[in-house]
Structures are given as C-alpha cells and as structure tokens.
N, CA, C and O of each residue as an XYZ file, in Angstrom:
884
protein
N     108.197     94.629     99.789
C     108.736     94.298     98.460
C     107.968     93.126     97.871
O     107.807     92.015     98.376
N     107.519     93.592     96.689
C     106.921     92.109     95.529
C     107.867     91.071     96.164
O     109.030     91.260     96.518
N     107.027     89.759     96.251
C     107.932     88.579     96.432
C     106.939     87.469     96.001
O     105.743     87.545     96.284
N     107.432     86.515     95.363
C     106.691     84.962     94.695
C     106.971     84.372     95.782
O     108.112     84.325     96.242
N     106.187     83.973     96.193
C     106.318     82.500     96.894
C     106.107     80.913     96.888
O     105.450     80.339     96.020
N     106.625     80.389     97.762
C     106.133     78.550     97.300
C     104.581     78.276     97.791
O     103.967     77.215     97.679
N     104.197     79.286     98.261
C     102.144     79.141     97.698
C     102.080     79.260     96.318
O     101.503     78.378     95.682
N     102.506     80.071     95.835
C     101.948     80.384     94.685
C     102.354     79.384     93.826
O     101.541     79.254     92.911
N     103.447     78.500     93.746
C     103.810     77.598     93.099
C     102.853     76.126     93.280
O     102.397     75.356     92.434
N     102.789     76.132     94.708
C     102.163     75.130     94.795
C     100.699     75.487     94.478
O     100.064     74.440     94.603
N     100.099     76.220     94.220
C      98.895     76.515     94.136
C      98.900     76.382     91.828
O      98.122     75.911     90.999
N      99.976     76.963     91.782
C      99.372     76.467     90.164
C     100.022     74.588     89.779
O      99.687     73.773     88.919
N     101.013     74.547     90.868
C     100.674     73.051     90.098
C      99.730     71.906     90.728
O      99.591     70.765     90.287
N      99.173     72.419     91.752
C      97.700     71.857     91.745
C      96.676     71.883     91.229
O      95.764     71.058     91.278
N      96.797     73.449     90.352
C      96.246     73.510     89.338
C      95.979     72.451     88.085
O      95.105     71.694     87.661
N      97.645     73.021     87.708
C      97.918     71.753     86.541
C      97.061     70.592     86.559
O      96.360     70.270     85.599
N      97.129     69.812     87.915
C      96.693     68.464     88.348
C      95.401     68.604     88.510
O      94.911     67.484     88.372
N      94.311     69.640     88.801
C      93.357     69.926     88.808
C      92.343     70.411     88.131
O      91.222     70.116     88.544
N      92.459     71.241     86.971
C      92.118     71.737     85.894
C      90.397     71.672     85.413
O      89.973     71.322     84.312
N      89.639     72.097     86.538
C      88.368     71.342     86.438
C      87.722     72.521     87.045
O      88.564     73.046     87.774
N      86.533     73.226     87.079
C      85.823     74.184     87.811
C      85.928     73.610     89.261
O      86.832     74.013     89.992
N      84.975     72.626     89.720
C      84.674     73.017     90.883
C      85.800     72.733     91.394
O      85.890     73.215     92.522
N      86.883     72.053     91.009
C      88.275     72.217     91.984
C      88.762     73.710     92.472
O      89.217     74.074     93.556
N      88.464     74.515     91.125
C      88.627     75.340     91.158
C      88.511     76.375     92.056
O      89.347     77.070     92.635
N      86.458     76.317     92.061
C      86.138     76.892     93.111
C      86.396     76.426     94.597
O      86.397     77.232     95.527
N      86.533     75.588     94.698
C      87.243     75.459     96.362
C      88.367     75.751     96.390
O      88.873     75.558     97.495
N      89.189     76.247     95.455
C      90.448     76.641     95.872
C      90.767     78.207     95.448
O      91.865     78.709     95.210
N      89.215     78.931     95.426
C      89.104     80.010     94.998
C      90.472     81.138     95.905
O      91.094     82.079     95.411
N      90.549     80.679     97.062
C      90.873     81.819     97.942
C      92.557     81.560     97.612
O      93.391     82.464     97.570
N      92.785     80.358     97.430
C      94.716     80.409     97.179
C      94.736     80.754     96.022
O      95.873     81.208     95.897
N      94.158     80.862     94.922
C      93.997     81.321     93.840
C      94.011     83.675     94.090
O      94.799     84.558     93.751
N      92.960     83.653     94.669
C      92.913     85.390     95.427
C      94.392     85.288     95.729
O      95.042     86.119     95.094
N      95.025     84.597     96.427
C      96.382     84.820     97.264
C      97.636     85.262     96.598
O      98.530     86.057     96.887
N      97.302     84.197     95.268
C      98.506     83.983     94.586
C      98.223     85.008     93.793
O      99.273     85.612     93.572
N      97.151     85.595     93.154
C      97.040     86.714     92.533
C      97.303     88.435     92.671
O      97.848     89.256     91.934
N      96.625     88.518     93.999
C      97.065     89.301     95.349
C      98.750     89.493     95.258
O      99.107     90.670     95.214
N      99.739     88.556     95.228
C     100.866     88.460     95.706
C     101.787     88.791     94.145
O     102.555     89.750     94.067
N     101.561     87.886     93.054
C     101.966     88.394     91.672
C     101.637     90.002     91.754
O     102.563     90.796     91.593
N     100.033     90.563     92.059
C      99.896     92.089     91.679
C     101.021     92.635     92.609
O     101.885     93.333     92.078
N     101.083     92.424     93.737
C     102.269     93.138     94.248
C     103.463     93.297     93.516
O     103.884     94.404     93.178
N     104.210     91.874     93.171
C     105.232     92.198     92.773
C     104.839     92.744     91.336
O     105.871     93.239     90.882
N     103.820     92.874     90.427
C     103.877     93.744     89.151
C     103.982     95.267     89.670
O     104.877     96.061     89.378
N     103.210     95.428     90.249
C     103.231     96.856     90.702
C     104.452     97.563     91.276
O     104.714     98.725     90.966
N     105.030     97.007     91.928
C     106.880     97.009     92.130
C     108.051     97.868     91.024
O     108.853     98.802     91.017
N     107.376     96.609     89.998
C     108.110     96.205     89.019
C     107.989     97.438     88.104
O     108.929     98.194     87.858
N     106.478     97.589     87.525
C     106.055     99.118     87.137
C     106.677    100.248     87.875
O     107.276    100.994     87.100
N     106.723    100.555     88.898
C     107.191    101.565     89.424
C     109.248    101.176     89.174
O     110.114    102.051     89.189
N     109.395    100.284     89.057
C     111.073    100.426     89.036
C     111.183    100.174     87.403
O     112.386    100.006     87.202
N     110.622    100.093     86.410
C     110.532     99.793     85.728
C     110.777    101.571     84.601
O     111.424    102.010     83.650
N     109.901    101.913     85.441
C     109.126    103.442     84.836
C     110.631    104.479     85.069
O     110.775    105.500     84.398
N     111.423    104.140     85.857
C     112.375    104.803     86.086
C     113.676    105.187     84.846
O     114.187    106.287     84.636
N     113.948    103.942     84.199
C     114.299    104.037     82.831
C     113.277    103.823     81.751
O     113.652    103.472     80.632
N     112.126    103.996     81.999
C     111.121    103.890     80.728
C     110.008    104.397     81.140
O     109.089    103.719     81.598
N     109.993    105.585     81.018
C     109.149    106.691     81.296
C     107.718    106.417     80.717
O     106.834    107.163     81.137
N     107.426    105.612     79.963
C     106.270    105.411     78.966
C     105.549    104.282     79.885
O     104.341    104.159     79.683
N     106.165    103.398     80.920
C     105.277    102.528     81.606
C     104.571    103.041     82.706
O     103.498    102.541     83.046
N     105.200    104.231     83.439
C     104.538    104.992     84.346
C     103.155    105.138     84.486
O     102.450    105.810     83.733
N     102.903    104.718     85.128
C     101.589    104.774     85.597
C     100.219    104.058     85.377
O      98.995    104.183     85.411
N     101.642    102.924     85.037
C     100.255    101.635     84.484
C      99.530    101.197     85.934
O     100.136    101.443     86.977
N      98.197    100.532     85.973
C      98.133    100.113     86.759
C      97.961     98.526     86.830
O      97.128     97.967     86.116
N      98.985     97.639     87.941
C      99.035     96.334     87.323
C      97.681     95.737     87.327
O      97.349     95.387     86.195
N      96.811     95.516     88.220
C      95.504     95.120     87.415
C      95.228     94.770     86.550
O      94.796     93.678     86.182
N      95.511     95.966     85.918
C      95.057     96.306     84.114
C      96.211     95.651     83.353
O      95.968     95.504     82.155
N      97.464     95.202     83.782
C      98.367     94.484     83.033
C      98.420     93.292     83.003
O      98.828     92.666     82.025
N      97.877     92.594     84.444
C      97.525     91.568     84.482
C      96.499     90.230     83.681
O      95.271     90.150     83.688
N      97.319     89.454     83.152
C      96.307     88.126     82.170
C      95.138     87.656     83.385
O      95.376     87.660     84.593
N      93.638     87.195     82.658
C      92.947     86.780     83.404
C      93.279     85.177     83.398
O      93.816     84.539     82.494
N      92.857     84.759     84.529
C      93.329     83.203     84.656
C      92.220     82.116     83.652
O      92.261     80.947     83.266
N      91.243     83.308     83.519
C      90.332     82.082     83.056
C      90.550     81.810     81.208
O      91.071     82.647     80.471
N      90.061     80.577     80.788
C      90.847     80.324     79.122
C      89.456     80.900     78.339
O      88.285     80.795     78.707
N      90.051     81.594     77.038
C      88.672     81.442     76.243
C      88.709     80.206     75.631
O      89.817     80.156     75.097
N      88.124     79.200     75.416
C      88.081     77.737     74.893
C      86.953     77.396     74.062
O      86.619     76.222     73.904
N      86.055     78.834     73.260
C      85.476     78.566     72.406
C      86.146     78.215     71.015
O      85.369     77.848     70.133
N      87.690     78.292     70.667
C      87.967     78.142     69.258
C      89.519     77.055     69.427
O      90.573     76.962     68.799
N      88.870     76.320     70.726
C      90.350     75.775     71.118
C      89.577     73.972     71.485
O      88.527     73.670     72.052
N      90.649     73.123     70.868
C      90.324     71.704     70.917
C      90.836     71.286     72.818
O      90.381     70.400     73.542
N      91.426     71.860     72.983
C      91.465     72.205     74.223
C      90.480     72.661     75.625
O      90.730     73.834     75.903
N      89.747     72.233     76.293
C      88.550     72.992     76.664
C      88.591     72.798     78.133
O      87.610     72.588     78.847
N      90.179     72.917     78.619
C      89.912     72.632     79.989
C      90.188     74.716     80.388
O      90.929     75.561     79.885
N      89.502     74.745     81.120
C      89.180     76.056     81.623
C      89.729     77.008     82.075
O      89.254     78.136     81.946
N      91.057     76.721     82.820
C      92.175     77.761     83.310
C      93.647     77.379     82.986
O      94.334     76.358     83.007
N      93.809     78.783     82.655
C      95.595     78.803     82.256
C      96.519     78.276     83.279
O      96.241     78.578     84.439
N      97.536     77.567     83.081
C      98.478     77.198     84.263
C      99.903     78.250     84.844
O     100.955     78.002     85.433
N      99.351     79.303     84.392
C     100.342     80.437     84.759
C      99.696     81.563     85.163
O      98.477     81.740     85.180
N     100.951     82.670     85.638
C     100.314     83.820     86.260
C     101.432     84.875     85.060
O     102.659     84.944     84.977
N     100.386     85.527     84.326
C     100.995     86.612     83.796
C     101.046     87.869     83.045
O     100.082     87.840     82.280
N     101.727     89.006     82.884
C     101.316     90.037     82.582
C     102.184     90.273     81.778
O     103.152     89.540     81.573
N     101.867     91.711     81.014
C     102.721     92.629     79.711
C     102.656     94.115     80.094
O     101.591     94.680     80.344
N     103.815     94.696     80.125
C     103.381     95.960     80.631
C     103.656     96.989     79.302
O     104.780     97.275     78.889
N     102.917     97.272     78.970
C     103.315     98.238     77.940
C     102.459     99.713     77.791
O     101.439     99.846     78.469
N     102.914    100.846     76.860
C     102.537    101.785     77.517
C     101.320    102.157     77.000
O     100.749    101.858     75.951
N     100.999    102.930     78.009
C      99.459    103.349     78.593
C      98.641    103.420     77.220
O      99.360    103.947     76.371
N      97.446    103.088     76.732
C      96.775    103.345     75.319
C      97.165    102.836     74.574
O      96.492    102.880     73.545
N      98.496    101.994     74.511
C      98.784    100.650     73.472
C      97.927     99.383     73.538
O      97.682     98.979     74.674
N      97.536     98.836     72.724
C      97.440     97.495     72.966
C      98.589     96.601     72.896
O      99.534     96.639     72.107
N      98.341     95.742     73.909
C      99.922     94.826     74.449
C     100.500     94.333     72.906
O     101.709     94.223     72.701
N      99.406     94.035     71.787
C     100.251     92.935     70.239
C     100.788     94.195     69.709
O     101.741     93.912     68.983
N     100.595     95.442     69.755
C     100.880     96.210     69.346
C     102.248     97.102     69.337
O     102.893     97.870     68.622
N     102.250     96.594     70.377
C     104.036     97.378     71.198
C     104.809     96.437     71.561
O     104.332     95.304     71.624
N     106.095     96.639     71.869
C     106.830     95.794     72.285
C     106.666     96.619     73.791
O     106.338     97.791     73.980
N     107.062     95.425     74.900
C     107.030     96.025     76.496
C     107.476     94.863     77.111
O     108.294     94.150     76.529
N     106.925     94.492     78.526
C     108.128     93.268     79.601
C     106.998     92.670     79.655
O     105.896     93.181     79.853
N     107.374     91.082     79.402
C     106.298     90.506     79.615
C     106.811     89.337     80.745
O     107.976     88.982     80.926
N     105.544     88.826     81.478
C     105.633     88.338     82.575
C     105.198     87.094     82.316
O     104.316     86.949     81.470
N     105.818     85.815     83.097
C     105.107     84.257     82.694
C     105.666     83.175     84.382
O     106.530     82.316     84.206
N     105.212     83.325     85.499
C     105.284     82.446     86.344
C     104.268     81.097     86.117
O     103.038     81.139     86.150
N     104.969     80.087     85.916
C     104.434     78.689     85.525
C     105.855     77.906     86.350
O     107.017     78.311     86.315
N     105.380     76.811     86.994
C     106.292     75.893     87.270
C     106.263     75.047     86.119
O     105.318     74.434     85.621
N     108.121     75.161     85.600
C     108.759     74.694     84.745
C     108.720     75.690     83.378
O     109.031     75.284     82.258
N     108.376     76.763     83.611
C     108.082     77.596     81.908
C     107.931     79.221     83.102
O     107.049     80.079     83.080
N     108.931     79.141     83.849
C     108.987     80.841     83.956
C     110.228     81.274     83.478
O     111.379     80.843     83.557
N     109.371     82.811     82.657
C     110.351     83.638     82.011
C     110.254     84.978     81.647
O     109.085     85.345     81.537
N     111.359     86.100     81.351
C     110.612     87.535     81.199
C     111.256     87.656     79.758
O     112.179     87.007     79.266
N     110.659     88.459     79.346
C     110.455     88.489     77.875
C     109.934     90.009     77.337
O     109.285     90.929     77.833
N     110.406     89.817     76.401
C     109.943     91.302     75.314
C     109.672     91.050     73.755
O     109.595     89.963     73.183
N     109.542     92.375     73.201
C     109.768     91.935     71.716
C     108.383     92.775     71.052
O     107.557     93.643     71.333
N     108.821     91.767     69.894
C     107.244     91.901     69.262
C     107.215     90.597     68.441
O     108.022     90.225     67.590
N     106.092     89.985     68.893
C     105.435     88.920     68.827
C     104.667     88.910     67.705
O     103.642     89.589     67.755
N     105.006     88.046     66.257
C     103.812     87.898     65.551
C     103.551     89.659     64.923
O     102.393     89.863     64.558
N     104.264     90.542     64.825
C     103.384     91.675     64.911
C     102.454     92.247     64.142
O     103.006     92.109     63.050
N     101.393     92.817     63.902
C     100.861     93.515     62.808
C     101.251     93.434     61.586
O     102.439     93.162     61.757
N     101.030     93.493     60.017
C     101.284     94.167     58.903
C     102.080     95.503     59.062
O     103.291     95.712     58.997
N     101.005     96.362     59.294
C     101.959     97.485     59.629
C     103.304     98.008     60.248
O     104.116     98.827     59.817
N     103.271     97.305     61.339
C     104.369     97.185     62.777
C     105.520     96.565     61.997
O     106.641     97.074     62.009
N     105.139     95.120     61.114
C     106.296     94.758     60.672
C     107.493     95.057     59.349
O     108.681     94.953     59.044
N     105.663     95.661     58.708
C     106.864     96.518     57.427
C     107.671     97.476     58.228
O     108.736     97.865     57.750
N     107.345     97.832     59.207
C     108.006     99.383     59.726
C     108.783     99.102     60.703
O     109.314    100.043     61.293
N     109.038     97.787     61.108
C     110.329     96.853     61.695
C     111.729     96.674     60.472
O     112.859     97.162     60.433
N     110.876     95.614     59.464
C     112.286     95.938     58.451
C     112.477     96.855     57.798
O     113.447     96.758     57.047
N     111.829     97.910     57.765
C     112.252     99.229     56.876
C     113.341     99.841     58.057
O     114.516    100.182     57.917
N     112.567     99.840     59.141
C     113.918    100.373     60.463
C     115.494     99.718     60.573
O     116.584    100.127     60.971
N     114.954     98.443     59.975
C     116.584     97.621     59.894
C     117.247     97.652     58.742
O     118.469     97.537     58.650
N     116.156     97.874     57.441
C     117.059     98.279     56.184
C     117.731     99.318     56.725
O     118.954     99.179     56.758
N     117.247    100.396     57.191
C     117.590    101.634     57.307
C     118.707    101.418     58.188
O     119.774    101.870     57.771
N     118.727    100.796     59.388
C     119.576    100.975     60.644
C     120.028     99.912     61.032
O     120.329     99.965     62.224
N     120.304     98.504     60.340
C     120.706     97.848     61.130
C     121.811     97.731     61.544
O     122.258     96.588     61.446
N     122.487     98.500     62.001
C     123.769     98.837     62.360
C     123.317     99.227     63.945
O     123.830     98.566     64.848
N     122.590    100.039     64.201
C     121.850     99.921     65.194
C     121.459     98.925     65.953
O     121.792     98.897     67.138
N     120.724     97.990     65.419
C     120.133     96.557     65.315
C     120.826     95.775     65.964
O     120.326     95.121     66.879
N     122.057     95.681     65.650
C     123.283     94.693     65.384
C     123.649     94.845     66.582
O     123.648     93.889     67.357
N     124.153     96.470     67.072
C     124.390     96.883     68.293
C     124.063     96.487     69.130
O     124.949     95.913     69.764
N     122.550     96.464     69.814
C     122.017     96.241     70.596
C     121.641     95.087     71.239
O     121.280     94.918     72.404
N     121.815     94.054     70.024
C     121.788     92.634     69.959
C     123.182     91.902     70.222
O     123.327     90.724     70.548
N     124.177     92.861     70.007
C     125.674     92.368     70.436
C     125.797     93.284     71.537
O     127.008     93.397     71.730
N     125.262     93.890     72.234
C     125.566     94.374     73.660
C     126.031     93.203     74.599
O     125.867     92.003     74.379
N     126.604     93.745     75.622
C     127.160     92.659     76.616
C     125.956     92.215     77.645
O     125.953     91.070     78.098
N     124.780     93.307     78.052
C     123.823     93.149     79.010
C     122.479     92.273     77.731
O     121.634     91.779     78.478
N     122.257     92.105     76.899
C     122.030     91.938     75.815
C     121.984     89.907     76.267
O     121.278     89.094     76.863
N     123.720     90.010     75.196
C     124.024     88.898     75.294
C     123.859     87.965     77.133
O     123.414     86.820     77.213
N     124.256     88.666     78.201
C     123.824     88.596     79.004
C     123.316     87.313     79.448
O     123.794     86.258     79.864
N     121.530     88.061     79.070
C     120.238     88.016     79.716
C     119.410     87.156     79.056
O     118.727     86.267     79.564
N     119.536     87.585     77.402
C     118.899     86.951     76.740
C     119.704     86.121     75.195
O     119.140     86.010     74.106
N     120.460     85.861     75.373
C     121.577     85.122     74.867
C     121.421     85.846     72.886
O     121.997     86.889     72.575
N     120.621     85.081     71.916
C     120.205     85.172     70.674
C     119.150     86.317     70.927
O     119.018     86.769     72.065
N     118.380     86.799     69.847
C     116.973     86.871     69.375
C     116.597     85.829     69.111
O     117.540     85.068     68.895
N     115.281     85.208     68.975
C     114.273     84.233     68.923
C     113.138     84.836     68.121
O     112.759     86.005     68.188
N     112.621     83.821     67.310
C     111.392     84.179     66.481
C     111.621     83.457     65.338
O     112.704     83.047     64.919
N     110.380     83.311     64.798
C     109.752     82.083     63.765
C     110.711     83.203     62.276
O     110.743     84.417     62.479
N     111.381     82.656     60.947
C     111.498     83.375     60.007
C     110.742     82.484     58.980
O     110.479     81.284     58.906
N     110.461     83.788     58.078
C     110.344     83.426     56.289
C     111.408     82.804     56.306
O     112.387     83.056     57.008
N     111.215     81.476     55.100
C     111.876     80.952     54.397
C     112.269     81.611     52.986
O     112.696     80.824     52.140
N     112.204     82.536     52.750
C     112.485     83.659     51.695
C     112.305     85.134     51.768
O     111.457     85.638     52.504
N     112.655     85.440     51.431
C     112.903     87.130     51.669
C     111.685     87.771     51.484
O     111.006     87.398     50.527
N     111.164     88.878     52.376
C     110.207     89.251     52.764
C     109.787     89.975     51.215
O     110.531     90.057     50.238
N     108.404     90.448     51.327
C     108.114     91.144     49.599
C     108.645     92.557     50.189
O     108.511     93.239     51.206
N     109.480     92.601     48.667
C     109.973     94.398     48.706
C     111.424     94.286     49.020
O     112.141     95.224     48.671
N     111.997     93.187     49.681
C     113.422     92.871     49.549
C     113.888     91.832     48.748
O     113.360     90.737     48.555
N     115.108     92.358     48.223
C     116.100     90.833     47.690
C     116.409     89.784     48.331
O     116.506     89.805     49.558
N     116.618     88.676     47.598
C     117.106     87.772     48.667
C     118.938     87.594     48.462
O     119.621     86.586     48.642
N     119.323     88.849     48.066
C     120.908     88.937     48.153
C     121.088     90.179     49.456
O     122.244     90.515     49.714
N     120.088     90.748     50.145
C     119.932     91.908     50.559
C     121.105     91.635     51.988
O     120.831     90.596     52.588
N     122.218     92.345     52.521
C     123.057     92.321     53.108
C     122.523     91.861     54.621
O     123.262     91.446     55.514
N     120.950     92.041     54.720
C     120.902     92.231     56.006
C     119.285     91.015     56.149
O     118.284     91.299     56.807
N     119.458     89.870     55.432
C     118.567     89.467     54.825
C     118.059     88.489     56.047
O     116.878     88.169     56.175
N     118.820     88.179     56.682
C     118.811     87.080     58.279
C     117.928     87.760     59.005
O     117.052     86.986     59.390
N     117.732     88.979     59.412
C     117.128     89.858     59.937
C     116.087     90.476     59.589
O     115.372     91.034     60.421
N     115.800     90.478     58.150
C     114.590     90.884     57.626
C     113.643     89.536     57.637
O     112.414     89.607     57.627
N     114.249     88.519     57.655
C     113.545     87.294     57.802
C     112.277     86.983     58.830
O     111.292     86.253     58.721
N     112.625     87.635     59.601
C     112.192     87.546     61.271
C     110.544     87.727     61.114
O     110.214     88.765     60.541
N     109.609     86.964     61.492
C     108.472     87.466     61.628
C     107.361     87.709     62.658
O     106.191     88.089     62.679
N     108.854     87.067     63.973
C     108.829     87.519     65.584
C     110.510     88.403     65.877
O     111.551     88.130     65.279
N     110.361     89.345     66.819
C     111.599     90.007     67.091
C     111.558     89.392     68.800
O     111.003     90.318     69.392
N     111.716     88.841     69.326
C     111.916     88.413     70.715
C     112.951     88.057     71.314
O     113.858     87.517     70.680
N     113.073     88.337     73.024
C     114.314     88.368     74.001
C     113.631     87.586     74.539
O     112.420     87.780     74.643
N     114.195     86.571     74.990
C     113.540     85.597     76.292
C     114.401     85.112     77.366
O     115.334     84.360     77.085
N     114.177     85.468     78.568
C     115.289     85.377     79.354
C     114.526     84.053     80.673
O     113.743     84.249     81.602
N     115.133     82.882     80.230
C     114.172     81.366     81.282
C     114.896     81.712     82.682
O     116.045     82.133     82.814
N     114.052     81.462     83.593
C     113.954     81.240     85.110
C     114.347     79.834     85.454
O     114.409     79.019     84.534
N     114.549     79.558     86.367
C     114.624     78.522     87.235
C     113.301     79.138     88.671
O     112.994     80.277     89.023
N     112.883     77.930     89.099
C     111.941     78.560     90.348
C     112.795     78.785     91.866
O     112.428     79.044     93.013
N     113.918     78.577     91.311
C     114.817     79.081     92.674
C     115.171     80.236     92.540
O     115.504     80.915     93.511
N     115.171     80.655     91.401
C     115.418     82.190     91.146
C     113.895     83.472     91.164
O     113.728     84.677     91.353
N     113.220     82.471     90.895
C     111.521     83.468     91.172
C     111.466     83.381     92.965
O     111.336     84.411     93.626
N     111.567     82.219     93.514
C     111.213     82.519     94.775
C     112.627     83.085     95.599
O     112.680     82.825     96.801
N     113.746     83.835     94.994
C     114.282     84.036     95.608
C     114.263     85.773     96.433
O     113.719     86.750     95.917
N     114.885     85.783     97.580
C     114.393     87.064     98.111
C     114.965     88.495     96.784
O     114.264     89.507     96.764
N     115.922     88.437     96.024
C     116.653     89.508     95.145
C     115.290     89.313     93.780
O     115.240     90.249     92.981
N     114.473     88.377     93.614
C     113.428     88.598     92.024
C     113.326     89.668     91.706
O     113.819     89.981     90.622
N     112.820     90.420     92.305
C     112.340     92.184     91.757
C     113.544     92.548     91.003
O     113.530     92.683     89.779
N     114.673     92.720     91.795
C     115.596     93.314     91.593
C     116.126     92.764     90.354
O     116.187     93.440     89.328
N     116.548     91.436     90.430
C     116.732     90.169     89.082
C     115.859     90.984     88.160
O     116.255     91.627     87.188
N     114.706     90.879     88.562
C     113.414     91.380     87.218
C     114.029     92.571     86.439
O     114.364     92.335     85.279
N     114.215     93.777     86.912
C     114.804     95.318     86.578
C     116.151     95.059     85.936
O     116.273     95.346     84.745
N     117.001     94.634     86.487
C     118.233     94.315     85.484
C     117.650     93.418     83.933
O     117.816     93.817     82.780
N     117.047     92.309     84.311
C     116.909     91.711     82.884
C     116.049     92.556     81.981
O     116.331     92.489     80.784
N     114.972     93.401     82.364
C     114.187     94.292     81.688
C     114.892     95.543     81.498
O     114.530     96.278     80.579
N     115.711     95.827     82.141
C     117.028     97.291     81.843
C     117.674     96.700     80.694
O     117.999     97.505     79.821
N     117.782     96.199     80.611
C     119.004     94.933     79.350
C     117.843     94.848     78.174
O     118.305     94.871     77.034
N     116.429     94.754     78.280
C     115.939     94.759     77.215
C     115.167     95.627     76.566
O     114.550     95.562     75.503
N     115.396     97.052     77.967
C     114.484     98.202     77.289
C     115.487     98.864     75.914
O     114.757     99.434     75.103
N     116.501     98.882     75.647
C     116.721     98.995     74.259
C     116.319     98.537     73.102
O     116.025     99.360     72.235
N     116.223     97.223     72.844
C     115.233     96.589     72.440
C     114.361     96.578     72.270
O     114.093     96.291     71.104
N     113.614     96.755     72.854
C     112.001     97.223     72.633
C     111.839     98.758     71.872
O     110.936     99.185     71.153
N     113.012     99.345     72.313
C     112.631    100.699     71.970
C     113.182    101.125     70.575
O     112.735    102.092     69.960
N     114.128    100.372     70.155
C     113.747     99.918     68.589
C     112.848     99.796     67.868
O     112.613    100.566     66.937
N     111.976     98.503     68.257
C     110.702     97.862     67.673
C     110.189     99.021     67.561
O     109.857     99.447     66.455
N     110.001     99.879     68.915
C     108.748    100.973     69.441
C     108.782    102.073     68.380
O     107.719    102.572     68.009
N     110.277    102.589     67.732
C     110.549    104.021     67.719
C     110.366    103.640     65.936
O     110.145    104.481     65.064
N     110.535    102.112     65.721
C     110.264    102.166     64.185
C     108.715    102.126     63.149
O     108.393    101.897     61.984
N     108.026    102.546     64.573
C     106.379    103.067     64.697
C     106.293    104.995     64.226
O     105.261    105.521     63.810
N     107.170    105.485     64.362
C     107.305    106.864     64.797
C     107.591    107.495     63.784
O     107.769    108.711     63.844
C-alpha cells in the first residue's frame, strides 16, 4: 500500500533549508526515495480513484507527477527546486488547466488535496457560468452536500468585483457567477499524511469531490 513517510518529510524540509544545486545533488538519492514512494502512493490512488471515475483509469502516475525542478526564467525568485511533492490527475488527453481532477500537494506545513478549476480558460469559464445560470440548483446541491461540507468546508476562489460581462448585477445567482476560481481544498495535518489509513483518507476526500469536478467537467460538453 502507497504510504508517506517521515523520510520524505524530512527530506523536503532539508530541502527548504537547502535550496541550492549541489546540496541538491548529494542528496540526489533521498530525493529518488521520496519520489519512488509519493509514485507509489499516486498510483494507488489512480487505481482507487478510477473506480468511481472511470475517466482517470489508466493514467500513469509518472505522467501525473510535478517535476521537482523550478522554471525560474520569469520568476524574481531563482532558487531552483520546489519544496513539495505533487501531482493532478486528470483524464487521459486533458491538459491538467484544462479540467478539473485531484490534485496532490505534500509540503511540510502546506499539505492538501484539492480539485476544481483553477484560474480557468475563457472558454471553460463562460461555459462554467452558463452551466450555473442554467443549473445552479444543481450547483447549490453539491456544495451543500454533507460529504461536501465535510471535507472541504466552503468553495474557495478569487471573485470579480462586479458581475461577469453578459450578466446583471441583480442576477439571482450573482455570488456564484462571480467566481473566477471554482475550488475544494481539503488541509492536512502531517500526522494525517504519515498516517497508516492516507490512501484510504485520500479516496473518501476525492469521492466527496468527484461531483464537483464533474460539474466543472460536464459544463465542457
């Protein structure tokens, strides 16, 4: 069974404290370890994942997996590696900004699983609030579910300060058209990542948010 461990923790916040190539490279191999050990548990996760969401089947985590290294050509920032381990699983021939799917973030002090749609497209987002003009009754539902409220308490995401173009700003459902992120975020504690039940933890909070997503997804369609 996927399992995090306190290598892997201790290995990114030596990171943190380290943040320099050649530290880097001498610590190439706990770095392999901890990577090695995250792909396990993604690959887990995909396969229990795929069971109520037929569309993740057969990802391979690899390929879902973030690379550790930073691009830091357009960033005032220029230290070289990310301080987390993490992935997005979404389905096969999507690009990850493109879809909503489970996203993955182990960092000591900032782990969390997450969905949504982030920032999305032009396109994606007219065809988000046209889905909620149309349905938010739907919307509403899913967001007042009990596994819902749960897991991931609110929705989260940046809004317009005025009503999107093409709606009123008397429009009944105007809080919601606001939105110009749709996101679930459900925070960790690291006693709960390294605990022996995570996987399992993981599948319930991502069961709770595959409705959700499949909103965002189906108002593509």
């Amino acid at each position: 069974m996927g399992h995090i461990s306190q290598k892997t923790f201790k290995f990114l916040k030596d990171l943190a404290a380290n943040n320099e190539r050649e530290w880097f490279k001498e610590n190439k191999g706990r770095y392999e370890a901890a990577r090695a050990e995250f792909t396990e548990y993604v690959t887990e996760l995909i396969s229990e994942i795929a069971k109520f969401d037929p569309d993740i089947a057969g990802l391979e985590a690899k390929k879902c997996i973030f690379r550790i290294y930073k691009d830091t050509r357009f960033s005032k920032d220029k230290t070289p590696y990310k301080l987390n381990l993490g992935a997005h699983l979404v389905a096969k021939n999507e690009k990850p900004h493109d879809r909503a799917g489970y996203y993955i973030q182990i960092q000591p002090g900032n782990c969390f699983l997450a969905g949504g749609a982030y920032m999305p497209p032009g396109p994606w987002i007219k065809a988000i609030r046209q889905e909620i003009d149309y349905n938010a009754a739907d919307f509403k539902k899913i967001l007042k579910s009990a596994s819902f409220k749960k897991y991931f308490g609110e929705m989260e995401g940046e809004q317009l300060k005025t009503a999107p173009r093409g709606y009123p700003k008397d429009h009944p459902e105007i809080e919601l058209l606001r939105y110009k992120s749709f996101l679930a975020v459900h925070q960790l504690t690291e006693k709960q990542v390294l605990a022996d039940d995570f996987v399992k933890h993981s599948i319930k909070v991502f069961k709770a948010l595959q409705p959700f997503d499949q909103f965002l997804n189906d108002a593509l369609n």
